[in-house]
Structure formats: structure tokens, C-alpha cells
C-alpha positions as CSV (number, residue, x, y, z in Angstrom):
1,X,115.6,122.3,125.2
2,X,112.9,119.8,126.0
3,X,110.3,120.3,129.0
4,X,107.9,117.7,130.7
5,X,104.5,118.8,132.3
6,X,104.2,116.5,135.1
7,X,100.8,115.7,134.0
8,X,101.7,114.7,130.2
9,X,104.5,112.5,132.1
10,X,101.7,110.4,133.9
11,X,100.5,109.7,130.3
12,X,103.2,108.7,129.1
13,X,104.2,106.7,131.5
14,X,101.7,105.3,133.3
15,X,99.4,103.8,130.3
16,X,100.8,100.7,128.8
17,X,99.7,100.8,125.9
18,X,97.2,97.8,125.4
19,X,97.2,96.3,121.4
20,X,95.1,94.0,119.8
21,X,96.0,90.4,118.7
22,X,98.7,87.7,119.3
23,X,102.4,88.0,120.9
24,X,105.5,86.4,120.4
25,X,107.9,86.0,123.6
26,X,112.0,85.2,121.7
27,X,114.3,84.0,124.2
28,X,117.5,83.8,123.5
29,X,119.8,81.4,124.9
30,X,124.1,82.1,124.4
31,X,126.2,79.4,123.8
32,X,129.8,78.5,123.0
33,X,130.1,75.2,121.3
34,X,126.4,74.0,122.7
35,X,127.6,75.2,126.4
36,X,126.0,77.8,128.0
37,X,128.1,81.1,127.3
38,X,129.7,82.5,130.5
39,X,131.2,86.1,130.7
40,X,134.7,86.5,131.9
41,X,137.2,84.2,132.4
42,X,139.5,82.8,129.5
43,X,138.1,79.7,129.3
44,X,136.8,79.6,125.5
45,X,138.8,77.9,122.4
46,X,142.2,75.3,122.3
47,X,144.7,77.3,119.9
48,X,143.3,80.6,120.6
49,X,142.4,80.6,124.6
50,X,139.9,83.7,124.7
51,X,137.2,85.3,126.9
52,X,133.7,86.9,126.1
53,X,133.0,89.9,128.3
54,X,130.6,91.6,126.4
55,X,127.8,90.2,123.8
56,X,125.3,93.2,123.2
57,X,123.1,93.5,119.5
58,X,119.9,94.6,117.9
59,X,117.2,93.1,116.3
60,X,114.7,94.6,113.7
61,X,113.0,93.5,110.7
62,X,110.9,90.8,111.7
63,X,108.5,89.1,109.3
64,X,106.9,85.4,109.9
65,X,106.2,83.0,107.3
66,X,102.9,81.9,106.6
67,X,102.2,78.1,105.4
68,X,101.9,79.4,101.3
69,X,104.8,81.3,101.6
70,X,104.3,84.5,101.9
71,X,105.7,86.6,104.9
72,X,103.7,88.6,107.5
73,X,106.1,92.3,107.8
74,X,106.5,93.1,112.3
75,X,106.5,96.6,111.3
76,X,108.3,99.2,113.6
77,X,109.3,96.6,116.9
78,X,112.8,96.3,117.7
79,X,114.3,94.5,120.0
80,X,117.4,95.1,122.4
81,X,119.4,91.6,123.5
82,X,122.3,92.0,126.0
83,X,123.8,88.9,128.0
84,X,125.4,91.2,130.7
85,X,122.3,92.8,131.6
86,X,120.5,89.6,131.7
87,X,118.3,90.9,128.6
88,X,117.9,88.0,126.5
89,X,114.3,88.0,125.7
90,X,111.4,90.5,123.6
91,X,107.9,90.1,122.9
92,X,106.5,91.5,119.8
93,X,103.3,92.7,120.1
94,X,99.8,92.9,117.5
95,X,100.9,89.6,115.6
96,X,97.9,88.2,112.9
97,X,96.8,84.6,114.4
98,X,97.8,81.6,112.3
99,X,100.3,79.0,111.7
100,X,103.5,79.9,110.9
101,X,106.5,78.0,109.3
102,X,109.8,80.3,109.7
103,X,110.4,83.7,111.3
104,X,113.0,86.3,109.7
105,X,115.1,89.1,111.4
106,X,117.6,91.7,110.8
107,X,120.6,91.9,113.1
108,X,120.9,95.7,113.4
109,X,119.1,98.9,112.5
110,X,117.6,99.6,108.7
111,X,119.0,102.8,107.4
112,X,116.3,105.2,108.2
113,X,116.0,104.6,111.6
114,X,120.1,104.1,112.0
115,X,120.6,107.7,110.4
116,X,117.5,108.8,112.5
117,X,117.9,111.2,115.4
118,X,118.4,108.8,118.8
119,X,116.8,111.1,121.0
120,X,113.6,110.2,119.6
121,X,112.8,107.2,121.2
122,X,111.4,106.7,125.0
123,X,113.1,105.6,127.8
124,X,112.5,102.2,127.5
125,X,112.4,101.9,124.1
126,X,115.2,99.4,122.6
127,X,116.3,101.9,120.3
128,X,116.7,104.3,123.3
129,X,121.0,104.7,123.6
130,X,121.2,105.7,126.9
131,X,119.4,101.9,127.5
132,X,121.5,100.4,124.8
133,X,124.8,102.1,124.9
134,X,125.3,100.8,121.2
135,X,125.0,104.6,119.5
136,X,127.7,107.2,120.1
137,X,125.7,110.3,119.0
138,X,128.3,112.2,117.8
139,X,130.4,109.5,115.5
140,X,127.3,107.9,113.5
141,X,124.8,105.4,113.3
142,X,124.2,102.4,116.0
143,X,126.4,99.4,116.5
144,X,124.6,96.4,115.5
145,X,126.4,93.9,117.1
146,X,129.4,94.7,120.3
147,X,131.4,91.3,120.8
148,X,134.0,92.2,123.4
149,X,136.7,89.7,125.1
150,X,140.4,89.0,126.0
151,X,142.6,86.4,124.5
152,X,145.8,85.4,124.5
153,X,148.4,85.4,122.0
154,X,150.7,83.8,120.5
155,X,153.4,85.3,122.9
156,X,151.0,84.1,125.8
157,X,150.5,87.7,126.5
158,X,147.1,88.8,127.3
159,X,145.0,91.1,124.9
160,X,141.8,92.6,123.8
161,X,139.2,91.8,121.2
162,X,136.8,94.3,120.3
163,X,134.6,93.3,117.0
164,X,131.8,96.1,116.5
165,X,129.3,95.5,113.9
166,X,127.9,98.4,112.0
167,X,127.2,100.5,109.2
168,X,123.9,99.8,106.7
169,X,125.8,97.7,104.1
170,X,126.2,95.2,107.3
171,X,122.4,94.9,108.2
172,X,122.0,90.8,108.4
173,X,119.1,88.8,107.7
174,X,118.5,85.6,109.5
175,X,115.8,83.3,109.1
176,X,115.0,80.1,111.2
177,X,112.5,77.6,110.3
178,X,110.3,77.3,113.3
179,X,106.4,75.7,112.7
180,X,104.2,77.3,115.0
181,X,100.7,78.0,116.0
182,X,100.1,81.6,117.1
183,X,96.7,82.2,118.7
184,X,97.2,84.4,121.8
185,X,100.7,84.0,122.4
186,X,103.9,81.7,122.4
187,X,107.9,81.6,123.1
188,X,110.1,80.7,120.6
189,X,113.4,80.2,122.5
190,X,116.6,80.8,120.1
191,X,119.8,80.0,120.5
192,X,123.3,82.0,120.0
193,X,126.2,80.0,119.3
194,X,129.3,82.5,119.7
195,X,131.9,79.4,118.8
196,X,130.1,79.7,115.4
197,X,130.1,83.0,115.3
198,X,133.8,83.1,115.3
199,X,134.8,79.9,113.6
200,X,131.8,79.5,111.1
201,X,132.1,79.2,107.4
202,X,134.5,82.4,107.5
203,X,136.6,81.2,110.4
204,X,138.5,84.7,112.7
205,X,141.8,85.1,114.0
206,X,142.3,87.2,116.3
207,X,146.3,87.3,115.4
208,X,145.9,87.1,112.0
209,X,142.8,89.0,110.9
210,X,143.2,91.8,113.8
211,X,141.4,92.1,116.7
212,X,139.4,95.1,116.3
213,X,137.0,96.5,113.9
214,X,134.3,98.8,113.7
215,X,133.0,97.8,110.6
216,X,134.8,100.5,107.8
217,X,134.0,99.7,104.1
218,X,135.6,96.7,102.7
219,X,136.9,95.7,106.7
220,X,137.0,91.7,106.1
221,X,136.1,91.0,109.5
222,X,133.0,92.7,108.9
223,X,132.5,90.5,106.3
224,X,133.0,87.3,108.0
225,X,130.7,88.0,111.6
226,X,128.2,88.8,108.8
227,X,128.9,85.4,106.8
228,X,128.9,83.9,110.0
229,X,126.0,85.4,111.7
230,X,123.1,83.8,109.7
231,X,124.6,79.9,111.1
232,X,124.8,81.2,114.5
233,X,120.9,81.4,115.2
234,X,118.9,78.3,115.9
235,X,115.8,77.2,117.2
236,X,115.7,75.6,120.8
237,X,112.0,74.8,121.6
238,X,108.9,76.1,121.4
239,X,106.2,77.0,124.0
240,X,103.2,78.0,124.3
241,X,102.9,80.1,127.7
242,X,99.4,82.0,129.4
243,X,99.1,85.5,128.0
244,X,100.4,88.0,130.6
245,X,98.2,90.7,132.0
246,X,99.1,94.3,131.3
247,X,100.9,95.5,133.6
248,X,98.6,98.1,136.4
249,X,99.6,101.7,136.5
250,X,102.0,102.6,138.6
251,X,100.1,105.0,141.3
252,X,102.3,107.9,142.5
253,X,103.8,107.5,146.5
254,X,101.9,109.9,149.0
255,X,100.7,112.4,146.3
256,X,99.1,115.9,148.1
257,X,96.3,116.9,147.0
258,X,97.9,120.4,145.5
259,X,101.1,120.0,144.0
260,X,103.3,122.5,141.6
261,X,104.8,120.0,138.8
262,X,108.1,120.6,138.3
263,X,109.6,121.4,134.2
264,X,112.2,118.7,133.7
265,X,114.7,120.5,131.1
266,X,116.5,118.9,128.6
267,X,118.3,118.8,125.7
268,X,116.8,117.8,122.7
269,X,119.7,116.1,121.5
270,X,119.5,113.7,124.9
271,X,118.2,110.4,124.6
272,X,115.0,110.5,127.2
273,X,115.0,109.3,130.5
274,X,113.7,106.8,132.4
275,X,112.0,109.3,135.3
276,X,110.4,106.9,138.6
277,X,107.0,106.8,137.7
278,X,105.9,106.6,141.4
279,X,108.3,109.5,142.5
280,X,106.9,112.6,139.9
281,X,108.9,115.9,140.5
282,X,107.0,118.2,142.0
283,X,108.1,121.7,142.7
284,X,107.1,121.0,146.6
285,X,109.4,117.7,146.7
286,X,112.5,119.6,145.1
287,X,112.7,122.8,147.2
288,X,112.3,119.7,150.1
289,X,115.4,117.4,148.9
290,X,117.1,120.9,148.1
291,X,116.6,121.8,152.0
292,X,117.7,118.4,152.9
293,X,120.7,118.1,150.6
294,X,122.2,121.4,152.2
295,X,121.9,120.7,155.7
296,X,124.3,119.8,158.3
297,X,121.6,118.5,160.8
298,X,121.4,115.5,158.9
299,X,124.6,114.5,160.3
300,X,125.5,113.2,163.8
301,X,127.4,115.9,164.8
302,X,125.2,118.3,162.8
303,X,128.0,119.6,161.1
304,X,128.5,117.7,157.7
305,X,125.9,117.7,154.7
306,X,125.5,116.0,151.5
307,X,126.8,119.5,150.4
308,X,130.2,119.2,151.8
309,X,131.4,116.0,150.1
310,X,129.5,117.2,146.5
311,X,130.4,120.7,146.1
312,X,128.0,123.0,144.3
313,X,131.0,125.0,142.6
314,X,132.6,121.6,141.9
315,X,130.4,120.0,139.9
316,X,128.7,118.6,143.0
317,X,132.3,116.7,143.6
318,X,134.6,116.9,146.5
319,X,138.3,118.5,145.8
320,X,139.7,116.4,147.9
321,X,141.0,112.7,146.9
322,X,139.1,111.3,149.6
323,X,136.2,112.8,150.8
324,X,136.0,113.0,154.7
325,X,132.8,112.7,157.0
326,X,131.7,113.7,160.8
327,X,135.2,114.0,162.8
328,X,137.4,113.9,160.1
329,X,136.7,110.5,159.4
330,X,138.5,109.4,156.2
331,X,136.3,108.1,153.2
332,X,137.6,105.4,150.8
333,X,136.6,106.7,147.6
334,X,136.2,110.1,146.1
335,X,133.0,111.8,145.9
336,X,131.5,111.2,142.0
337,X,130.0,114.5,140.5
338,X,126.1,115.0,140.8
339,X,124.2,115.7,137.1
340,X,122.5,114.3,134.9
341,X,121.9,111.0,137.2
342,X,118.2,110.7,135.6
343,X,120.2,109.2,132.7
344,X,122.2,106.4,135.2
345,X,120.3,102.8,136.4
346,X,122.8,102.5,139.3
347,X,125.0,104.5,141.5
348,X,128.5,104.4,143.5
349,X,131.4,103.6,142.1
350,X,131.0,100.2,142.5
351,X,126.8,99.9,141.1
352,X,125.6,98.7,144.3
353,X,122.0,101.0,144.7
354,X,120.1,100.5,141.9
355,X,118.3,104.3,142.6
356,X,118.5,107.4,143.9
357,X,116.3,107.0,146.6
358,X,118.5,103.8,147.8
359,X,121.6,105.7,147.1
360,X,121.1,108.7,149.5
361,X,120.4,107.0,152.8
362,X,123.3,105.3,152.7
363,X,125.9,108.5,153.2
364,X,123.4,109.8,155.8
365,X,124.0,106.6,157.8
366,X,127.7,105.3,157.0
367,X,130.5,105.5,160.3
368,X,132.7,107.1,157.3
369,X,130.5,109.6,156.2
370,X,127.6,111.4,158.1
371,X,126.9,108.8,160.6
372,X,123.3,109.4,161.7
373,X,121.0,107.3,163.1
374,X,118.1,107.1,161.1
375,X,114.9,106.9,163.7
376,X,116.4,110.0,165.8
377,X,117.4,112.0,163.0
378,X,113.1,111.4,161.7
379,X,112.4,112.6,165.4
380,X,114.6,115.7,165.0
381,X,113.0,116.4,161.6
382,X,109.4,116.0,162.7
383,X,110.3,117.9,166.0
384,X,111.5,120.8,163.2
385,X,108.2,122.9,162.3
386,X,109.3,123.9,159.0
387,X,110.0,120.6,157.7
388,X,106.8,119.0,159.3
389,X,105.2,121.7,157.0
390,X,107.5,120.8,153.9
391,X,107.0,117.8,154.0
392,X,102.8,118.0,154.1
393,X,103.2,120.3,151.1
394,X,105.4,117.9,149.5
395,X,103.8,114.5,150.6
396,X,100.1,115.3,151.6
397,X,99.8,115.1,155.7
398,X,101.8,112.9,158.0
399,X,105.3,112.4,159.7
400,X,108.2,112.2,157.5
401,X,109.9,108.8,157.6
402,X,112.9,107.5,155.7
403,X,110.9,106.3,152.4
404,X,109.7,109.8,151.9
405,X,113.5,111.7,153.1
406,X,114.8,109.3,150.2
407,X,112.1,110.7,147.5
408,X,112.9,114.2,148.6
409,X,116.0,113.8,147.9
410,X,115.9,111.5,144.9
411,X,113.4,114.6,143.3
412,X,116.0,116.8,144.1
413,X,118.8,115.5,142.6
414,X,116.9,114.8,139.2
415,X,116.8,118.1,138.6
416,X,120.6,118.5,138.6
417,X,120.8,118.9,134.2
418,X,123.9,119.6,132.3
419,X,123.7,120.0,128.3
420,X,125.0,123.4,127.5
421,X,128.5,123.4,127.4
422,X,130.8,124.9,124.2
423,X,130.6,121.4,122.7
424,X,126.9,121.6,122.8
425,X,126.8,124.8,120.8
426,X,129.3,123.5,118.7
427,X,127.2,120.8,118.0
428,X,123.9,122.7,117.2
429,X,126.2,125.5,115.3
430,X,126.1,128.2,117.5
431,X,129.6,128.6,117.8
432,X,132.9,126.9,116.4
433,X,135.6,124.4,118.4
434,X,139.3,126.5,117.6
435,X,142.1,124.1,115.6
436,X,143.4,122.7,118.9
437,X,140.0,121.6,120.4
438,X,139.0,120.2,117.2
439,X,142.2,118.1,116.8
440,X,141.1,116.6,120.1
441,X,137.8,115.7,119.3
442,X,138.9,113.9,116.3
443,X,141.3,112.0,118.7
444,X,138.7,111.3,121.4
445,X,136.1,109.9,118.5
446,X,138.5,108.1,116.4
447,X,139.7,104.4,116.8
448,X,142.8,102.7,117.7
449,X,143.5,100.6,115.2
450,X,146.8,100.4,113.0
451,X,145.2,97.2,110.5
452,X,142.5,99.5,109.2
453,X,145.1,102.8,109.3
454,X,143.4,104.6,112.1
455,X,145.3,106.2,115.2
456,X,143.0,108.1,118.0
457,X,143.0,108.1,121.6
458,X,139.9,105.8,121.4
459,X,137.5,106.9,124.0
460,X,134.1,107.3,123.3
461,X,133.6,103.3,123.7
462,X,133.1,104.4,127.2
463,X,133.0,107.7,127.1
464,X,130.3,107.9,124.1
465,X,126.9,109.2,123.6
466,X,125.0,112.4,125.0
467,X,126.3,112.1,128.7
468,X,130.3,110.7,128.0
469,X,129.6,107.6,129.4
470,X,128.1,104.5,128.8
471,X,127.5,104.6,132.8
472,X,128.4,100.8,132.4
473,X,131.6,99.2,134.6
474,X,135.1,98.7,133.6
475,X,138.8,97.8,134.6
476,X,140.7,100.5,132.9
477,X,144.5,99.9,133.5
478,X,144.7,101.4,137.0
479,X,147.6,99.5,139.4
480,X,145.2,97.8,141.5
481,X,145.2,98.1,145.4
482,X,142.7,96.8,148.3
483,X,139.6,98.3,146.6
484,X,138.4,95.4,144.7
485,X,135.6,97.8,142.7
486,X,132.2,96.1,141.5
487,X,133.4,93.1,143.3
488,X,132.5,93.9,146.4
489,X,128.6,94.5,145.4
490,X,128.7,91.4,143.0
491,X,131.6,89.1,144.6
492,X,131.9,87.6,141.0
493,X,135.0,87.3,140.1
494,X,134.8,89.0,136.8
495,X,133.7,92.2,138.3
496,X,137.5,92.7,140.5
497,X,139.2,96.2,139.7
498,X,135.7,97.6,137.9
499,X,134.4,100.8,138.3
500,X,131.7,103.2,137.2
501,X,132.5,105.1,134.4
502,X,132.1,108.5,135.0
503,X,130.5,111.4,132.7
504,X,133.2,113.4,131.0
505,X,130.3,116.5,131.3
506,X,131.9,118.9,133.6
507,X,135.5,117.2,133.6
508,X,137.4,119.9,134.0
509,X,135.8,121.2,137.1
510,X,136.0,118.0,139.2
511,X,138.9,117.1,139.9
512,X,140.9,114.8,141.4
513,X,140.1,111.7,139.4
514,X,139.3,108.3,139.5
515,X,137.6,106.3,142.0
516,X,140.7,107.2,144.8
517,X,141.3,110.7,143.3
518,X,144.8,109.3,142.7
519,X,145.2,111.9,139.6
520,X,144.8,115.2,140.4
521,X,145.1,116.8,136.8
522,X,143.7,115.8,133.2
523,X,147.1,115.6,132.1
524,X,147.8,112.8,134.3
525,X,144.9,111.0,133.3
526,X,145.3,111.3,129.5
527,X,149.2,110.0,130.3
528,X,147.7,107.0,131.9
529,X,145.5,106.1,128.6
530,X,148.4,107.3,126.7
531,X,151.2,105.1,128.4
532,X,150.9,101.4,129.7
533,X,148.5,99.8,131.5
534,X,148.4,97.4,134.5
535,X,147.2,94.0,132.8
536,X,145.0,91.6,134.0
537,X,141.9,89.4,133.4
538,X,139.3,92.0,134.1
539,X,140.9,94.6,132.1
540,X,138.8,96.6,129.8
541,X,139.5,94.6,125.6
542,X,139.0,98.3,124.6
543,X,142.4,98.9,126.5
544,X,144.0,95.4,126.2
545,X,143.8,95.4,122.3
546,X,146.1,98.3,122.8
547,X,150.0,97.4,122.2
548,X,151.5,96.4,125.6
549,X,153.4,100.4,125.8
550,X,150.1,101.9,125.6
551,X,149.0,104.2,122.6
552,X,152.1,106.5,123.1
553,X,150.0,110.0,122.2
554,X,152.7,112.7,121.1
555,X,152.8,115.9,123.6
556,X,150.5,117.4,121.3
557,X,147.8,115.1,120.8
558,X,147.4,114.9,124.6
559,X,147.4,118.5,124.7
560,X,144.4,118.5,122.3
561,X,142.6,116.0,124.2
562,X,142.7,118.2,127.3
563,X,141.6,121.0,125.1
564,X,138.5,118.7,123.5
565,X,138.1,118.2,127.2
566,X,137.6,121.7,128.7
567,X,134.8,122.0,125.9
568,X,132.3,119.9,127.9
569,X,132.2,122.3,130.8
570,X,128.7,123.8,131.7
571,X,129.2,127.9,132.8
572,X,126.3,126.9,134.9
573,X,128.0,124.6,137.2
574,X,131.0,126.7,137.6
575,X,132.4,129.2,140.5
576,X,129.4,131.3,140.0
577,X,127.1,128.7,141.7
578,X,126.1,130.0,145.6
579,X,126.3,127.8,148.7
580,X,122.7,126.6,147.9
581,X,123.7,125.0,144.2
582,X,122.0,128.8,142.8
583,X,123.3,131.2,140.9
């Protein structure tokens, strides 16, 4: 376990960490055939009509070339580039001033820190895999490069790409001549050409040279996105922008002048979150967003709570397919589990509050759900003497008001930790997995994919890394109805029949599944990964690479899954948990 005083937090977080000399902004720019790259839609090569729906790598190894020569080493920075999260630039800091004639990278991780321990790095750090979801944790090193798509055969039928770039022997440097002046700072802006990527010197087929990989020894696609790599980088332009100021502090919201901090416990094996610097946890706020989180009077008929749709006994789920609010009133989605959320950047199934503090007024105020109005239920709560005075405690004197209901219970809820399940011990050696359970971990870590021999269940590429999830969006084969998913935050059309992709922590303890509860056992939902899929454009290329009839998992193998399964229950969010979420 890992624990955070409140005040070494501030340190960490707060100070930004000034260095001396210059610094060097890369942009990066994706293209397909000199076109900006767009993700989604099959609208990318003639004989071979394909998609791009994912384009996510790492950067190390930088060095610049000096006018003589020689090359200046960029020691220890690392840099994180994904298109779908609209990260596609990095700045490297503490560069010697001078004139440069080239710069040199790595695509991917050198050995040491790709054999390294992941749960090392900070929050924010590009090495950090809950930030990058390109390391599994428990199935090796870090994937240098994730290309994801769709394409369509020769048969006209739609499938999946997946082309994963890993392993050390794989590591590819790059250099681009680029003459510079560095002073105080500047942009080099770089550009990604995908089309060359895949029809470089070593031209791919998805038909013909497969359409998966994850980079085994000797794997010739491998070989070829590596051959191909070091023509796919070019320079675009370069600029010489103002320096940016460091960025200010961040000051804590209504801090008391006494306050308890509150021990965040981990697991050491976790990568570390990404706590709200201006929200700390303070013992005060989480007994407060505890209080809150159990009542009833934050409802309009002062008889529903956050408690009642997310369970403490159920993982802080609902049993129910579709949870129901004030008079019955029928939700139309089921109630996602409540733990390890510090680890998640945005919440509902469909990603549309980007925190925990947006999240939580929303139930509290929804026709469906609880159905309060806001300003009277504040009047009620600063009418209440006990929560006038837990709420001075917790935010220094004054009436509550929404903002600071919404930390409460956002301080609350961050507390809600699960790492200690019989996988975790396996893990650190404290006790063994039986034949059955370890048959279905196999399965659950190993890949789908008969050109290279292999045959698992394939589902750590969303269910990977310390938490089971990548807590990233996906269309995952379920026959589609009215709920149109992350469309309906994002209305692009890419994002119809996505979802959230739950953690697998706790699994067995929160059922139904799925975002309608439409399976209400484990069995059913390893037959649905097992068996075939509803195709169509937004489907997931981890599940459209599959053969058309699904993977086909014998009786057996789905019974070890559900076995591997069970092992990722925490004994304390089970039955033994009171009313209050205590044991």
C-alpha cells in the first residue's frame, strides 16, 4: 500500500517545477496521403477501403544535432502523442541554446524504463499508463505504437485492424533534418503520414500479411511499421513562439483554517492518480460527501439517495437492469459501480462530465433520477444545523452552495479504493490462482490471433492495466437499440453505439451488465465475446478482426474465464459492507 499526507500532495502538485534554459514545443500533425487524418469513417485507400480509429505512440530518446556534428542527449523526457485525445504536441524542457541542424527520436520505450515498474511515474507523466493506456501491467512492457481501424475485405465484409508495436528489439529511431535556432524557445511542427506508414518501402496487407499483431519475435509486420516508420516523420515548419509563463499554483477552494488530511491508500502496484489539486481530501470534506451520499433528503420526495441506485453491498451498483428514481420513475441505463474513479478523466456511460464534482449534481437533479431542485434543496441543507456545521468544518464558514455539495461529494467518492482482491495476492505471491483460474487468466491476457498461432479470449486491450479498463469508449458487438452511447455527448458520428468501458475489479458482485443491464450473468456476457457480434462501422477493430462467428470459446474455456473473473473481487466490497458503505 501507498499513502499520501495531504500536505506532501500540495508539494507535489502544486509546484511546477521551474528549469533552466531553452524549450522545444513538437507538434505533430497526422496525415493520410498529405490530408489531414480523420478518425472513423472508411474513407482511407482505393483497393483496400480502411478506417483509422485509433493512432496512439511514444516518444523517447531525443538528442539534437549540433552544426559539427555531434548530438546534444534529452535525457529522461518522454513524450505521449495520441490523436483521439487531441494530444499531439510536447515540450522538452532544460535544452543548451544554439543552432541546431536535425533532431533524433525513439518511437517507444528503451529497455530499462519499458521493463521498469509503471507505477513509478506521476499522474501526468507520459509514461504514467493509466494516462496512456499503452501498458497492460500484468502481460509486459508498453506498446510503442497502437494503430487501430476497420477495413473491408476482399468479400466486402467489414473487419478489424489492430497493429500494436512493441517489445525492445522494435525501439525505432527517426531523425529529421530541421535547422534551427534555439534561444528561449521554438516549435518544430512534425508531420505523420499514416498512408506511408502502411504503404511505405515495406508496403501491408491487411488480407495478406494479417491484420493483427502485437509484435512476437520474427512477426513480419513488425518489421515492416518499423521499416516504414523512419519515412513517415517529416518536418512541416518551424516557429519561433513567446516563452510561456509557468503555470500559478493551483490554490485550494474554501480551505478551513483546521483541517484533518485524509490518507489516500493505494496499491503500490497502481499507476498514481491524477487527485484535483483544488479539491484536497480532507477527513472533514469526506465524512461530509459520506453524509450526503447516504441521504434521502437530497431527493424531491426525500426518499431516494445516491445510495439506492449504487449499492454499498453491490459494489456501489444497482441490481436492477435499470435503476429507478423518486416515484418509480424508470432510468435508461444501469447504475456503473463506484471505486477506484480517482483513476477515470470522465464519467457516465456515455463520457459526458469530465469530473466528479460535474458528475454528481446531475442525478440529484434529473426528472429520472432524484429530481430536486437545486436552490431549495441548499435552503433545506442550510436550514439543517448539523450540516451548517459540516460544512464550516469542512469548508471554513459560510452557507453551503452547489460548488461546495459537488466537492463534498467528489472527496467522498475518491476514497472509494479497490486493490486487494485474490488476483492481487496472487500477483504479489501471497497466495496461488487454482488450475481453473489460471487457465482463465491465460485466456483473458492472450491474443486472438491464428497467423502468429495464438488463441485467447483477447481482453485485456480494454480490459488491461491495474484497474481492467482502459476507461476509454468502445462499440463492442452489442445489437444496437435507441441509445446511441457517446453520441449523444459528442453527436459525431463515429462515437454511435460507444460506451464506457467498465472496470472488471469487483465483476462478479455487480451485476446485471452492460450499459442496459441486458445480461444478468457472466456467463452470458463471456457467450457474447465468445459468439458473433452485431457489425457495424463503430465497432471495436479489437472485435471486428475476429472471424464473423465470433471466437467460438469451448464450454471450458468460458468456464475458466468466469473463474479468472471471480478472482478480482475485493472481500471488502462484499455483503459485509453496512448501509453506510462500513464494515
Amino acid at each position: 500500500m501507498i499513502k499520501f499526507s495531504i500536505q506532501l500532495l500540495f508539494l507535489l502538485t502544486t509546484l511546477t517545477g521551474l528549469v533552466g534554459g531553452s524549450t522545444l514545443d513538437l507538434s505533430f500533425t497526422h496525415r493520410y496521403e498529405g490530408q489531414l487524418l480523420r478518425l472513423g469513417g472508411i474513407r482511407y485507400g482505393k483497393a483496400q477501403p480502411h478506417s483509422v480509429t485509433r493512432l496512439s505512440y511514444l516518444l523517447s530518446d531525443f538528442a539534437l544535432q549540433k552544426q559539427d556534428g555531434s548530438w546534444v542527449s534529452v535525457a529522461e523526457q518522454y513524450l505521449w502523442i495520441d490523436l483521439g485525445a487531441r494530444r499531439t504536441h510536447g515540450m522538452l524542457n532544460d535544452l543548451p541554446s544554439g543552432t541546431y541542424r536535425a533532431i533524433r527520436f525513439s518511437l517507444g520505450v528503451p529497455k530499462a524504463q519499458n521493463h521498469g515498474d509503471p507505477a513509478q511515474w506521476p499522474a501526468e507523466h507520459a509514461l504514467n499508463p493509466n494516462l496512456n493506456q499503452l501498458h497492460w501491467n500484468w502481460s509486459g512492457g508498453y506498446i510503442f505504437l497502437a494503430l487501430e481501424g476497420l477495413y473491408r475485405g476482399d468479400d466486402q465484409q467489414l473487419k478489424g485492424f489492430v497493429y500494436h508495436l512493441a517489445n525492445d528489439d522494435n525501439l525505432t529511431k527517426i531523425e529529421i533534418p530541421a535547422k534551427f535556432e534555439l534561444r528561449q524557445a521554438a516549435r518544430l511542427d512534425l508531420g505523420f503520414d499514416l498512408a506511408r506508414l502502411l504503404a511505405g518501402t515495406r508496403p501491408l496487407d491487411f488480407v495478406k500479411d494479417g491484420d493483427s499483431s502485437h509484435s512476437a519475435p520474427g512477426d513480419p509486420i513488425a518489421s515492416a511499421l518499423c521499416a516504414n516508420l523512419t519515412g513517415s516523420f517529416s518536418l512541416e515548419a518551424i516557429k519561433y513562439p513567446q516563452g510561456e509563463a509557468p503555470l500559478a499554483p493551483v490554490k485550494p477552494l474554501y480551505l478551513p483554517e483546521t483541517f484533518t488530511p485524509y490518507r489516500f491508500t493505494m496499491s503500490a502496484r497502481f499507476p498514481r492518480p491524477q487527485l484535483p489539486r483544488d479539491n484536497p481530501l480532507l477527513e472533514e470534506r469526506v465524512a461530509l460527501g459520506k453524509q450526503l451520499f447516504f441521504d434521502p433528503r437530497l431527493s424531491s420526495n426525500k426518499q431516494i439517495s445516491c445510495a439506492s441506485c449504487h449499492q454499498a453491498d453491490k459494489v456501489f451498483s444497482d441490481p436492477r437492469p435499470l435503476s429507478r428514481g423518486v416515484e418509480d420513475r424508470l432510468g435508461a441505463r444501469h447504475s456503473m459501480p463506484l471505486f477506484n474513479l480517482a483513476w477515470k478523466s470522465s464519467f457516465f456511460w456515455d463520457g459526458r462530465a469530465a469530473s466528479l464534482r460535474e458528475q454528481v449534481l446531475q442525478p440529484i437533479q434529473d426528472h429520472q433520477e432524484m429530481a430536486s431542485d437545486l436552490p431549495s434543496l441548499l435552503n433545506d441543507i442550510n436550514a439543517d444545523q448539523d450540516y451548517s456545521r459540516a460544512f464550516d468544518k469542512a469548508f471554513g464558514e459560510g452557507p453551503a452552495t452547489s460548488e461546495k455539495l459537488a466537492l463534498a461529494l467528489e472527496n467522498y467518492l475518491l476514497t472509494l479504493t479497490s486493490y486487494d482482491s485474490k488476483f492481487d495476492r496472487a500477483m504479489a505471491g501471497k497466495v496461488e490462482l487454482n488450475e481453473l483460474e489460471s487457465r482463465g487468466m491465460e485466456l483473458f491476457f492472450t491474443e486472438y490471433e491464428p497467423r502468429s498461432g495464438k488463441r485467447g479470449a483477447d481482453c485485456f486491450h480494454c480490459h488491461g492495466g491495474a484497474n481492467f479498463s482502459d476507461h476509454r469508449f468502445h462499440n463492442n458487438g452489442l445489437a444496437p437499440d435507441s441509445d446511441l452511447g457517446r453520441f449523444a455527448a459528442t453527436r459525431q458520428e463515429v462515437d454511435k453505439y460507444l460506451f464506457s468501458t467498465p472496470s472488471l475489479r469487483n465483476v462478479a458482485q455487480s451485476a446485471p451488465y452492460m450499459h442496459d443491464g441486458r445480461f444478468a450473468t457472466l456467463e452470458q456476457v463471456i457467450a457474447h465475446y465468445s459468439g458473433p457480434m452485431h457489425r457495424s462501422e463503430t465497432l471495436d477493430p479489437n472485435l471486428a478482426k475476429h472471424p464473423k462467428a465470433g471466437l467460438k470459446l469451448t464450454q471450458g474455456e468460458q468456464a475458466a474465464l468466469v473463474a479468472f473473473l471471480k478472482t478480482l473481487s475485493d472481500p471488502k466490497f462484499g455483503t459485509s459492507l453496512g448501509e453506510h458503505g462500513e464494515k
